[in-house]
C-alpha positions, 0 to 999 in steps of 0.5 A: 500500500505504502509503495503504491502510494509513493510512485508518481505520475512520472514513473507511471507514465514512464513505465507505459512509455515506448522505447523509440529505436536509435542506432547505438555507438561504442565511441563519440563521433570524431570532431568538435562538440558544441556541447548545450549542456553546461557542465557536461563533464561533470567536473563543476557542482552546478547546473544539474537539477539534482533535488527533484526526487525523494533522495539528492543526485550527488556528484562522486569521485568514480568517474569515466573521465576528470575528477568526478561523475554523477551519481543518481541513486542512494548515497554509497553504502546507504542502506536503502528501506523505503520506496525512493526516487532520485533524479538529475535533470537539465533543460535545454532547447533542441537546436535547429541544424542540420543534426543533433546528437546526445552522448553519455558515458554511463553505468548501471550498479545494483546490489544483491537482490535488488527487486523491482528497482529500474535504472532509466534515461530519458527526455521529458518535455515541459508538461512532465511527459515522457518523451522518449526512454533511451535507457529502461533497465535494471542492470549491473555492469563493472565497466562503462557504457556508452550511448549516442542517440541522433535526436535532430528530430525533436528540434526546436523544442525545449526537453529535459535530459533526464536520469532517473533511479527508482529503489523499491525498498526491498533487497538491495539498492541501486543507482546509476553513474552518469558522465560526460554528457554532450548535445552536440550541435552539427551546422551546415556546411560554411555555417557560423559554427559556434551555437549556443544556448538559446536566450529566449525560451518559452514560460509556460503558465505552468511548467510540470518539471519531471518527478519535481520533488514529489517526495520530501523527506524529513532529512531534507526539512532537516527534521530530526527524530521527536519523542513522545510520551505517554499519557499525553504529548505532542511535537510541531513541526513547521516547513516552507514550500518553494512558492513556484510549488502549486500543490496538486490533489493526491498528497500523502504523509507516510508516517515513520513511527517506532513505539515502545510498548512495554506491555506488548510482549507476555511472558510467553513471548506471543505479541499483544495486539489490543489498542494502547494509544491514538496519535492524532494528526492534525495538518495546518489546523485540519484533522486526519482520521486517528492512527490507533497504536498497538503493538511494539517496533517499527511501523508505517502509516500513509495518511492522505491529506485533503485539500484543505490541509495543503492551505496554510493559515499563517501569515508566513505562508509556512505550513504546520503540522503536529502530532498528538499522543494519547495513551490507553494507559491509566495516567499513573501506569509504570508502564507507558508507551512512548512513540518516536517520529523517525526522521525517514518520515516523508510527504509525497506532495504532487505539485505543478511548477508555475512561474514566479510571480514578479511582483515586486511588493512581494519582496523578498520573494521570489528571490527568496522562498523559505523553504527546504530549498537553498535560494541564491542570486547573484549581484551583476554590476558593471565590468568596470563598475564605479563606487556608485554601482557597487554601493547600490549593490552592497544596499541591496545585499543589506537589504536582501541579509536582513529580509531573510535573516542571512538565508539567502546565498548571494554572490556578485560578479561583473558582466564580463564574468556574467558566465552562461551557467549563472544565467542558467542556474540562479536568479540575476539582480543587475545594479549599473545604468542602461549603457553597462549591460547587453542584453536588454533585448533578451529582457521583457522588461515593463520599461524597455531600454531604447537609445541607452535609456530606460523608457518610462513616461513622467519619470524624472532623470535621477529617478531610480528604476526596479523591474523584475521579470522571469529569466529569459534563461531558465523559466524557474529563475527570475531577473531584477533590474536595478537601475538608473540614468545617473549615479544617484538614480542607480543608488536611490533604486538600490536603497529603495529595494533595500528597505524592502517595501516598494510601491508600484503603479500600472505594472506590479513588476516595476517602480520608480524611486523619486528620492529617499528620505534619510532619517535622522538620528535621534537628539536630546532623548531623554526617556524610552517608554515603551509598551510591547504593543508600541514596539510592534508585539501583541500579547503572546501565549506560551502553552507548550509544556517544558520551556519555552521562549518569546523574544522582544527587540528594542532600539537604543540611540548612539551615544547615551546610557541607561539611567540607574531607575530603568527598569522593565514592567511586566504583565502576566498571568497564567494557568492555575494546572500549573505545578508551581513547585516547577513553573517559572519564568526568567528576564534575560537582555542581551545574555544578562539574567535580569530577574525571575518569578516564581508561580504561585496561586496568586499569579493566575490572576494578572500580575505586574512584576517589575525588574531593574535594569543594569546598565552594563544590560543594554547597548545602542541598536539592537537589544534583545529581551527574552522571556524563558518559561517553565511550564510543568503541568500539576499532574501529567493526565491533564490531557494537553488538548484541554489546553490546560498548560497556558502563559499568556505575556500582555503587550501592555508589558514594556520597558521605562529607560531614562537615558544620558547622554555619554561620552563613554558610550561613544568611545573609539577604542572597541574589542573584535568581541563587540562586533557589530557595535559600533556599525550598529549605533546607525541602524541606516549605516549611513555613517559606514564606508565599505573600502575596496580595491578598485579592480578587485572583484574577490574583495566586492565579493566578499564585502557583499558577503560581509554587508548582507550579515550585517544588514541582517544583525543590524536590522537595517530599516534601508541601507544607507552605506557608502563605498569607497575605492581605496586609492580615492576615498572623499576626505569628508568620508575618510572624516566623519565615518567608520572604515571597513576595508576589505582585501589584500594590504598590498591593492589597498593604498591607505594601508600605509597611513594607518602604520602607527595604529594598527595592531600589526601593521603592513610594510609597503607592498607586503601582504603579511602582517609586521609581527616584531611586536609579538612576543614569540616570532615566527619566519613564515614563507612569503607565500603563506596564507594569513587572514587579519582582522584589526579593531583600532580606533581613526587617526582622522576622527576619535569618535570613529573606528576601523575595522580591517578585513585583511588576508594575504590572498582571497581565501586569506581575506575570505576566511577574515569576513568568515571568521566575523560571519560564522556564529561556530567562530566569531564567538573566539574572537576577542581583544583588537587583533586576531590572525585567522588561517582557516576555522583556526583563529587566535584572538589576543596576541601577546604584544610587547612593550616598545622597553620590552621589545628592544631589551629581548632584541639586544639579549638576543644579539649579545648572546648570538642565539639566532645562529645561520643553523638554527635559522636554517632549521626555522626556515625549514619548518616554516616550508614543511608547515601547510599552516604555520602556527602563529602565536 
């Protein structure tokens, strides 16, 4: 039943598939291949649609050529217990020339009485039919085949080349190599030979991709296992879906259950079999029918899901779905089952691909879909773009950090370095003027460039232009534009998309940015009083049992501090079936416990407890206030679907701050650990200079990276920051704002007029830091791969720091930008250097007094220790150490 249940559409349809004949060869066809499939060979990870099925493609190391192959099928050595389907698919437009030919290298591999398993290759269209079936077997072979099919046939259509494994989940697994994969293009004879992929395909209304992820698994929702326990207990679980998903009836939830039953076995041995609990199931607020529990182990359950449970109701679009136990056993029994929800559950969820909807008050979407899916795009700016360019770009990748809380994978590359697969495989988001980009004509744009202009009625010359339409390149992909005649129209569109919310008028895929208006920073605050209802929060109910969470933010302007009577009023009250002896709640801001409460009879009526605050408490920007809950019901049997368990926090709650003004808290001098203060005292970071090489697309790459993490920690209302290239920074910048600069030492000219206070300062033209200072002193190679990150205060304005992002190479640099990133390792980094080399990051050198220094050095002169042996045997280590150890 469960097995039936999981094959899809596609598989039913290519079972009843004809295999059409086509002359096989045992080699390629001599001459040149003007292969349309990107990434043919395998060697690169992209371009392959490898998440369709219920288990990834992988790319492996057993290849027929190069480094690496793919492998469709269950991961090697896996062992496979379940119906699965696993695929690889790439879309490509059969070309109108004189012949076409597909080729690939493959290899079927079973293992030991693999059952009704099948190994197939193929080519589907757009609608999810198949095509034709070049491959339809279930074989073993040690050696590699070969396969050449002439498919000029199907010219001028848009197919899939389409590998696919189905495992039954009976005996052993299979899979299928696959390697070097060719459609060879053939010209006439005196014709232009280069052909490439066509930049204009169909957009269907709906596009039906084949065996498009009908099967999601729990491991790709990043489930882990949930143990329930009797008499009573529930899990949540909550998901995305991509948004181009439009479900389609037939849903299924194939329940993974192992239930403990100690009362399953007698003495005898012989199974019991009488009911002993109910699991119920509800998806987004609808009930399925009950699962009734007995007897002991693993077990399975396939639930059809209706419509109505396929609709989400919260505001997020994000879809719910909890599981009840219920135990048969008298509350005080010694003997209650439990159940565990195994991770191998999964959801057969047929679906329609449709195009993404490009309406541009939907942002982040389609951009960014919050789902199990990893969503990426891809930054364009010009092949020489200005600071203007690069500043709309880093805008919106500020903007873009904080609307997906960092999820969102974004890169930025040039137009020259703008490669095919790129257009292909993720979504594009174009910054620079009409005049910077070539392929306008390729792009249905609302407002279409003509004469080096964007053509828009009643729009003014410095007005800033965001369009967005669906690629021309790949269906599934969308392309924003974000533009302007001038620089300043190029910024105000930059920021625009940066704060997210942008107002259209006759297209809903178009705006026209007319001016930003920059907020100013607050003067002369005296007072923060705020309720939770002002700072955005309605009262909020915690009713799960154990601990629960609800977090608060709330601003701090720069330059003041928290009066001695702050202090943080809250108003709650809670559920009288609570054990008191064991409920509770705790204040927390910023990490720094604040206060507690301990539950009693008379907290059930609405309470107000007040707690002071600290001033060490509180810092400018972000605050985050944590309520932390214990909710531990008075006896186990109240069954939790009588919502007995209950804390409910009233928005009348908030927080009383008289504030002063401080000179302290606008202080220069800042650890690594206090990162991103005090970028964050700016919420617009308007007061911020991104400092990049001019010719250095790695450092722009790693600044966008940079920006969007702090967009997101900022919490950036619109992004107001400034580039700058280092070998022409405006003095007013260079003045009045913090620096951040970004890349090798050796390409960023100003590097040498902060020799006297940086930390470790750089010689001219050196890429390693001058570490003489340090205590312990090590001879490194001239080509060692060294990242620094230096925290030191502005030789140009002491109210102003300089944080440096350096490396002696671009994974050097990377790996800097990664080190304040990565929450595994910006937790290390502390005091106003560290050197980082990989994960490995060491904070707080021990520095040396300029006395100290030169005492060491004359000891060390007068007794001759540095002798030409014992600097021969440093200097020999230092080769022989892939990463020198830096003290």
């Amino acid at each position: 039943m469960r097995r039936i249940l999981l094959l899809t559409v596609l598989i039913l349809t290519i079972l009843a598939a004809p295999l059409v004949s086509f002359a096989q060869e045992n080699s390629p066809a001599p001459g040149t291949c003007n292969n349309l499939l990107l990434n043919g060979d395998m060697e690169a990870d992209h371009s392959w649609q490898l998440s369709s099925g219920s288990i990834a493609a992988t790319y492996v190391s057993t290849a027929f050529s190069g480094q690496q192959a793919l492998l469709v099928g269950p991961p090697l050595d896996s062992v496979i217990e379940r119906n699965t389907l696993s695929t690889a698919w790439q879309a490509v437009r059969i070309p109108a020339t004189e012949k076409s030919t597909l080729s690939f290298w493959y290899r079927p591999a079973t293992e030991r009485n693999p059952g009704s398993d099948r190994q197939y290759i193929g080519l589907i269209d757009t609608q999810g039919q198949v095509v034709t079936l070049f491959v339809n077997t279930l074989a073993n072979k040690d050696a590699w085949q070969f396969f050449s099919a002439d498919v000029t046939r199907y010219a001028g259509r848009t197919l899939w080349v389409y590998f696919g494994v189905e495992n039954d989940g009976f005996g052993g697994s299979s899979r299928l190599f696959v390697d070097d994969v060719q459609l060879c293009a053939q010209v006439e004879s005196g014709a232009d030979t280069q052909v490439t992929i066509p930049s204009e395909l169909e957009v269907p209304a709906e596009v039906n991709l084949p065996g498009a992820g009908s099967i999601v698994t729990w491991e790709q929702f990043a489930f882990s296992e949930v143990l329930l326990q009797g008499p009573y207990d529930a899990g949540s679980y909550r998901f995305g879906l991509p948004a181009d998903w439009s479900l389609q009836p037939g849903a299924v939830l194939n329940l993974d259950i192992q239930l403990f039953n100690p009362l399953a076995t007698l003495s005898t041995g012989q199974v019991v079999n009488q009911p002993v609990g109910t699991l119920d199931v509800r998806m987004n607020g609808v009930s399925l029918p009950p699962i009734f529990l007995s007897g002991d182990g693993e077990q399975s359950f396939a639930l059809d899901l209706p419509d109505s449970a396929l609709i989400s109701y919260r505001s997020d679009g994000r879809h719910e779905l909890v599981v009840s136990l219920q135990s048969e056993q008298p509350c005080e029994s010694e003997t209650q089952i439990s159940l565990l929800v195994k991770p191998t559950t999964q959801m057969l969820l047929p679906h329609q691909m449709q195009a993404p909807v490009t309406d541009l008050r939907l942002l982040p979407r389609p951009l960014f879909q919050d789902s199990f899916v990893e969503d990426a795009a891809i930054l364009v700016v010009p092949t020489q773009p200005d600071p203007a360019d690069l500043q709309a770009a880093m805008a919106v990748a500020a903007g873009l950090g904080r609307m997906t809380k960092g999820a969102l994978n974004l890169s930025l590359v040039t137009a020259d370095l703008l490669s095919t697969e790129m257009q292909y495989s993720t979504h594009l988001i174009l910054v620079g003027s009409p005049a910077d980009f070539d392929m306008w004509e390729q792009l249905s744009l609302p407002a279409p460039v003509e004469n080096g202009r964007f053509q828009v009625t009643s729009s003014q010359p410095d007005d800033g232009i965001v369009q967005m339409v669906v690629s021309p390149w790949n269906p599934a992909k969308v392309v924003m534009v974000v533009g302007g005649a001038n620089d300043a129209a190029i910024i105000k569109a930059g920021q625009a998309v940066s704060s997210g919310i942008l107002r259209v008028g006759t297209f809903p895929n178009m705006a026209i940015v007319s001016d930003i208006q920059v907020a100013a920073l607050p003067e002369n605050v005296e007072l923060i009083d705020e309720s939770f209802d002002s700072l955005g929060y309605d009262t909020r109910e915690l009713n799960d049992k154990g601990i629960n969470y609800a977090n608060y933010t709330f601003k701090m302007p720069a330059g003041y501090v928290i009066g001695n009577d702050a202090y943080f009023e809250l108003f709650f009250n809670h559920s009288a079936l609570l054990n008191f002896e064991q409920s509770g709640l705790l204040i927390d801001i910023n990490g720094e416990q604040v206060g507690s409460v301990r539950f009693d009879q008379s907290s059930t009526s609405l309470t107000q407890v007040r707690f002071n605050i600290p001033r060490y408490a509180v810092h400018a920007g972000d605050n985050e206030l944590l309520v932390k809950a214990e909710l531990m019901p008075q006896d186990n049997c109240i069954n939790p679907n009588f919502e007995g368990i209950w804390l409910s926090l009233s928005s009348d709650s908030g927080l009383h701050m008289p504030l002063t003004a401080s000179e302290a808290e606008a202080r220069s001098s800042f650890d690594l650990s206090d990162y991103p203060t005090p970028f964050d005292y700016d919420f617009s970071l308007s007061n911020l200079t991104i400092v990049v090489p001019p010719d250095d697309v790695s450092a722009w790459q790693t600044a966008v990276q940079l920006i969007a993490d702090l967009g997101d920690r900022v919490d950036v209302p619109y992004a107001a920051v400034h580039v700058a290239f280092a070998d022409n920074i405006p003095e007013a910048e260079r003045n009045a704002n913090h620096l951040i600069l970004i890349g090798r030492p050796s390409q960023l000219d100003m590097i040498g007029e902060l020799t006297e206070v940086m930390p470790a300062p750089f010689a001219p033209g050196s890429d390693l830091a001058d570490e003489s200072n340090q205590r312990v002193k090590f001879r490194l190679p001239a080509d060692s791969e060294v990242g620094y990150l230096e925290f030191f205060p502005s030789p140009w304005n002491q109210n102003r720091v300089i944080l440096s992002v350096l490396g002696s190479s671009e994974s050097a640099v990377n790996w800097s930008a990664t080190a304040l990133i990565d929450p595994r390792l910006n937790g290390r980094l502390e005091g106003n250097l560290a050197v980082v080399q990989g994960e490995q990051i060491i904070s707080e050198l021990e520095q040396l007094t300029q006395t100290q220094t030169a005492s060491t050095l004359n000891t060390i002169d007068t007794n001759n220790t540095a002798t030409e042996q014992s600097t021969e045997v440093i200097e020999e280590t230092a080769k022989e150490t892939t990463a020198p150890v830096i003290p």
